[in-house]
C-alpha positions in Angstrom: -2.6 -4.7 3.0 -1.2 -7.6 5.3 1.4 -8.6 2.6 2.6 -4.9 2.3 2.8 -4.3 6.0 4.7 -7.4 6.2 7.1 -6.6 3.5 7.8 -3.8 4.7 8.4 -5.0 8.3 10.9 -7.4 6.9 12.7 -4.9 5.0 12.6 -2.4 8.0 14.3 -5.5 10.3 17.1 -6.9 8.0 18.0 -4.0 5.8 19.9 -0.4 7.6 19.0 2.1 5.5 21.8 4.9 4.6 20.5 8.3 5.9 17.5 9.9 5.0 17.7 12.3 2.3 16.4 15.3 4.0 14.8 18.3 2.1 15.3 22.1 3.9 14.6 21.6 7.4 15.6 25.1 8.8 14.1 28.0 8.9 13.1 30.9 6.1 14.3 34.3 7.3 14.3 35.4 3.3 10.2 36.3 3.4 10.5 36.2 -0.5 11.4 32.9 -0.3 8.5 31.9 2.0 6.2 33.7 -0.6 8.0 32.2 -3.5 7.2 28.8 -1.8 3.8 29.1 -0.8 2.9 30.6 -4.2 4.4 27.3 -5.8 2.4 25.8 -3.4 -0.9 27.0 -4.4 -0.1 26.7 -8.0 0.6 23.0 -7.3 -2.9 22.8 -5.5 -4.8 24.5 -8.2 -3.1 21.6 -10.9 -4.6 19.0 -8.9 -7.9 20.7 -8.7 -7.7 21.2 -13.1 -6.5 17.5 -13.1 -9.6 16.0 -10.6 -11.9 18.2 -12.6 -10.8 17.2 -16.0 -11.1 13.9 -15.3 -14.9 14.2 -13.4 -15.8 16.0 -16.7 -14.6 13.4 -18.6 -16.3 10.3 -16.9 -19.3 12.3 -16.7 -20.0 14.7 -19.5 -18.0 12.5 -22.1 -18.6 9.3 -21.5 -14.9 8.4 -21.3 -14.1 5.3 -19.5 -12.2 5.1 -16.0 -10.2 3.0 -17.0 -8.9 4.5 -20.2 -8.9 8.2 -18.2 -6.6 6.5 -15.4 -4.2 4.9 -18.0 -3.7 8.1 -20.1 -3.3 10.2 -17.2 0.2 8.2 -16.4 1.1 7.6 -19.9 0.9 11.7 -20.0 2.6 12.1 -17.1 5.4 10.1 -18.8 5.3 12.2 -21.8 5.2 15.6 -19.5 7.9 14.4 -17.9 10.1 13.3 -21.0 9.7 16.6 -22.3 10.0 18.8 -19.7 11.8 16.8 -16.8 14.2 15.0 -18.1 16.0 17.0 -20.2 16.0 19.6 -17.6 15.7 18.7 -13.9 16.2 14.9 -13.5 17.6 12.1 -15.4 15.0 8.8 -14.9 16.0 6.0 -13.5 15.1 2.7 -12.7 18.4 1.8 -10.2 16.8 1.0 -6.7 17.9 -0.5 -3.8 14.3 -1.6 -3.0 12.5 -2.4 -6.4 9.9 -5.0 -5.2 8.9 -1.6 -3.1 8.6 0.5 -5.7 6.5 -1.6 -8.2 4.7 -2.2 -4.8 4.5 1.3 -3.9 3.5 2.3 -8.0 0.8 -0.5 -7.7 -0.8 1.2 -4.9 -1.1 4.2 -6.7 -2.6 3.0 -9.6 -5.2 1.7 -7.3 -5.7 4.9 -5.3 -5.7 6.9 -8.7 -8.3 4.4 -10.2 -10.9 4.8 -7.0 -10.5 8.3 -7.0 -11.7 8.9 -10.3 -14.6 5.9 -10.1 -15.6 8.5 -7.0 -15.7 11.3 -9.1 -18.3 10.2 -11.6 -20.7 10.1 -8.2 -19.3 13.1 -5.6 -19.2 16.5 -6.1 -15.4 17.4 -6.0 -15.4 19.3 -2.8 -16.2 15.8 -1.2 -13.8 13.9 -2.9 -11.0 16.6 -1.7 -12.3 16.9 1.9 -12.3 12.7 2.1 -8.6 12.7 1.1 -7.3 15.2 3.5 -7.9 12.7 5.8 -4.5 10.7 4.3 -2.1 13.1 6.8 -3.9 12.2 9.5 -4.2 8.4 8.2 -0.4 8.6 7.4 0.1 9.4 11.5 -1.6 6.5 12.8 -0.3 4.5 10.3 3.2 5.6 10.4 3.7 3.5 14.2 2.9 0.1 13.1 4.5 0.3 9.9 7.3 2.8 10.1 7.6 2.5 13.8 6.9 6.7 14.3 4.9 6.2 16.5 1.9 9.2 17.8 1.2 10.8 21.3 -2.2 11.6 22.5 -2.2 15.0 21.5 -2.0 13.9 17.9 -4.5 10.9 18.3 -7.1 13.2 19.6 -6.6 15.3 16.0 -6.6 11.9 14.0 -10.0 11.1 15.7 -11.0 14.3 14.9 -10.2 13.9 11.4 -12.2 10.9 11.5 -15.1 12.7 12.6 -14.8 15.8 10.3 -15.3 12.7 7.4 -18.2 11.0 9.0 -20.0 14.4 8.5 -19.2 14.5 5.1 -20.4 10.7 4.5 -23.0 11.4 7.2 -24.3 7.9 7.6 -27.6 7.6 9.0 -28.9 11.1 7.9 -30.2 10.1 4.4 -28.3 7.7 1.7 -24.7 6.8 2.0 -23.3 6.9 -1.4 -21.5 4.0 -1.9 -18.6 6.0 -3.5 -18.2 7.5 -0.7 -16.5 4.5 0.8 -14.4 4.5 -2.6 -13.3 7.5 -1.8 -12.4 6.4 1.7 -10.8 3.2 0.3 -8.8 5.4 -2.3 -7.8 7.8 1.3 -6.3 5.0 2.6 -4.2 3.8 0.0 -3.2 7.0 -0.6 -2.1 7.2 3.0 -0.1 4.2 2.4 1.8 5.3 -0.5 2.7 8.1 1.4 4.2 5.8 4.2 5.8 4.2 1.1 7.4 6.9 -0.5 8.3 8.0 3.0 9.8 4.4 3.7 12.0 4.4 0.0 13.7 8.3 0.7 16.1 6.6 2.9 17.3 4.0 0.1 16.6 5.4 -3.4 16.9 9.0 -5.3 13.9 11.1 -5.8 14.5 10.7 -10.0 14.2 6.8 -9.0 10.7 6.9 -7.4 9.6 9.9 -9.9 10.3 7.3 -12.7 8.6 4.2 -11.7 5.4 5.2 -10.2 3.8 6.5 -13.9 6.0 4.1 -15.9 4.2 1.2 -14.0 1.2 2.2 -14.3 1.5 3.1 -18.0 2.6 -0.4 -18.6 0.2 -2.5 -16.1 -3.0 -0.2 -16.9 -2.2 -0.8 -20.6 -4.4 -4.1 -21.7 -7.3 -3.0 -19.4 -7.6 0.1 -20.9 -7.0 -0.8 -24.3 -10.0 -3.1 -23.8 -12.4 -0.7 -22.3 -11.0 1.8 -25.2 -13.8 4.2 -27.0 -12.4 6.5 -29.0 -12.8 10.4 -27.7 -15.3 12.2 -29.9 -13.5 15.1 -31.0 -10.3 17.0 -30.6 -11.8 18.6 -27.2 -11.9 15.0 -25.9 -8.1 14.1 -27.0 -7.1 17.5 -25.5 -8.5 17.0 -22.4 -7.3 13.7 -22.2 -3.7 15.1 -22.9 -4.1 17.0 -20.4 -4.5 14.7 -17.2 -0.7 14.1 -17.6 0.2 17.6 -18.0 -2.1 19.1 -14.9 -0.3 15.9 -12.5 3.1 16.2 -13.7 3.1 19.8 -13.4 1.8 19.6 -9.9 4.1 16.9 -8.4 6.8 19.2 -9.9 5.6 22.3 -8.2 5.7 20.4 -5.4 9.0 19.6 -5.6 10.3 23.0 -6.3 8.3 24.4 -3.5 10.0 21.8 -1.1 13.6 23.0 -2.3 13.1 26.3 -0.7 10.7 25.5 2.3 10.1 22.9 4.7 7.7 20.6 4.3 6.1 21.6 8.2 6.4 25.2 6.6 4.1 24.3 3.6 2.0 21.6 4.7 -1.1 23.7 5.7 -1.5 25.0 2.4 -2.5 22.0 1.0 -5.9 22.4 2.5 -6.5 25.5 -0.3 -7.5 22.7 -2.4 -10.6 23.0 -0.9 -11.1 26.3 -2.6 -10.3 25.7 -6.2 -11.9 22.3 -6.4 -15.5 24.1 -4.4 -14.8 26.9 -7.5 -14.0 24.1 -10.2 -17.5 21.9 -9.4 -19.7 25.3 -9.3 -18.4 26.9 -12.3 -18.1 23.1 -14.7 -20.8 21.5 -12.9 -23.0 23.8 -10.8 -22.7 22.1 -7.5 -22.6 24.1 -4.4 -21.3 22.2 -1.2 -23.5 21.3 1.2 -23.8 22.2 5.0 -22.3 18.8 5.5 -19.1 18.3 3.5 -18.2 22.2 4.7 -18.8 21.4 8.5 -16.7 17.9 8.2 -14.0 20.2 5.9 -13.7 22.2 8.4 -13.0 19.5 11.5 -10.7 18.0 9.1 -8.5 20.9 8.3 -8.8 22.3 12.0 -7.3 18.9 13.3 -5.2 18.9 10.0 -3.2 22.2 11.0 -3.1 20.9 14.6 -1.6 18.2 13.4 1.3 19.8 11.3 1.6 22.2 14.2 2.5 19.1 16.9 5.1 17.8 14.0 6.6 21.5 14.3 6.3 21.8 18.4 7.8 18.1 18.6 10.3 17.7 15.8 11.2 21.0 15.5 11.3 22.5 11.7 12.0 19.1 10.6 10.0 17.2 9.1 11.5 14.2 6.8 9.3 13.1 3.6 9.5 13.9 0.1 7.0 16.8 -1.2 5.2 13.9 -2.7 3.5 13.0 1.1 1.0 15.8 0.9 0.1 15.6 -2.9 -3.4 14.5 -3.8 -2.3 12.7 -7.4 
């Protein structure tokens, strides 16, 4: 953590970045478009839910390792995005004016996307997805000594809030604090910082040039751990499964994107919180759990200071709001 904030303070001193590459900033007066939008929204949220759930019922019902799950989920993205991207929306590239932060930035993730699925064997995955809407709020206190964007009171107040909304999730003192729990958190927080990364790169490298190097790295570094945990999947059900982390994550991010093209990111932000729904619908249905009184009182704070959040970004920047579509993407 120190050595990234430092690195980044460094870069942010000696280096003038060429201007940000902004995504559509002004308002939709087409409501088709809106809908358009918020319908690849949702979709995008409902591929995160399918990839999260996949990969619980793999650690859990299968037996698969995290380590081997984690490493074929970005060597499928890879091959997702070979076939599908590539040839059609992007062409990869590894040209960046900041590579040290991009390996840095892809290392972070590999992390983030590791604890997140060592959290999943434990938590039920409406606590897992109510934990990590905590990374916008995170992203907004972190954002001013990093990235110098610094947060009023209003918005302090909401990222507080936030903070609360998790506590009664985790609710410490009111029974056993699962240690995953903290995982989670842990996994939050970097998430929160590879936002602030991928923020921090926009204004020096092309979206194709972060797309390619966060699953490239961590096809390549994951690569000798997980060939050393290997067990090989059971049955075709396994492998397919297992094919399809890469699909359900490149799909989203893609969604994401596509959504972005139309909308604002200010515009679409809030709808990340219908996560909630799909991955409550995804545990009951593969796993039978029902969320508890806890986890849907802390969801709620969350969101509620969430959308308060977004709607002081609206209020003090106007429509804009600067950040790739990856920012609010949970994978």
């Amino acid at each position: 953590m120190a050595f990234w904030q430092g690195l980044v303070q460094i870069d942010v001193k000696l280096m003038t970045p060429r201007a940000p590459r902004l995504l559509p900033s002004a308002p939709i007066t087409d409501p088709r478009l809106r809908l358009k939008a918020i319908g690849l929204m949702a979709l995008a949220t409902i591929c995160f839910a399918l990839l999260d759930a996949t990969a619980k019922y793999l650690v859990t019902v299968k037996a698969v390792p995290v380590m081997e799950i984690t490493w074929l989920r970005f060597v499928g993205h890879i091959v997702f995005s070979a076939v599908v991207l590539w040839p059609f929306a992007f062409k990869p590239s590894l040209r960046s004016a900041k590579p040290v932060m991009q390996v840095l930035r892809s290392l972070i993730m590999i992390v983030t996307t590791g604890f997140n699925f060592i959290s999943l064997r434990y938590l039920q995955l409406d606590q897992t997805v109510t934990i990590f809407f905590l990374a916008p709020l995170l992203v907004a206190l972190l954002a001013g000594p990093l990235l110098h964007e610094w947060v009023g009171w209003h918005r302090m107040v909401a990222i507080l809030a936030g903070f609360l909304g998790v506590l009664l999730v985790m609710h410490p003192g009111f029974g056993t604090l699962h240690w995953a729990m903290l995982i989670s958190l842990v996994a939050t927080f970097g998430y929160a910082l590879y936002n602030l990364s991928t923020r921090y790169l926009a204004a020096y490298d092309p979206p194709e040039v972060t797309q390619t190097y966060t699953p490239l790295a961590g096809a390549i570094v994951l690569m000798p751990f997980a060939l050393a945990a290997w067990v090989p999947p059971q049955d075709i059900t396994v492998w397919l499964l297992l094919a399809s982390l890469g699909f359900w994550g490149g799909l989203g991010h893609w969604l994401l994107i596509l959504a972005h093209r139309i909308a604002p990111a200010s515009a679409l932000a809030p709808y990340i919180y219908l996560g909630l729904i799909w991955m409550s619908f995804a545990g009951f249905v593969v796993f039978g759990q029902v969320p508890t009184a806890w986890t849907l009182s802390g969801a709620a704070i969350v969101i509620l200071s969430g959308l308060y959040l977004f709607a002081r970004e609206r209020k003090v920047l106007g429509a804009k709001v600067v950040g790739p579509a990856s920012d609010i993407a949970t994978q």
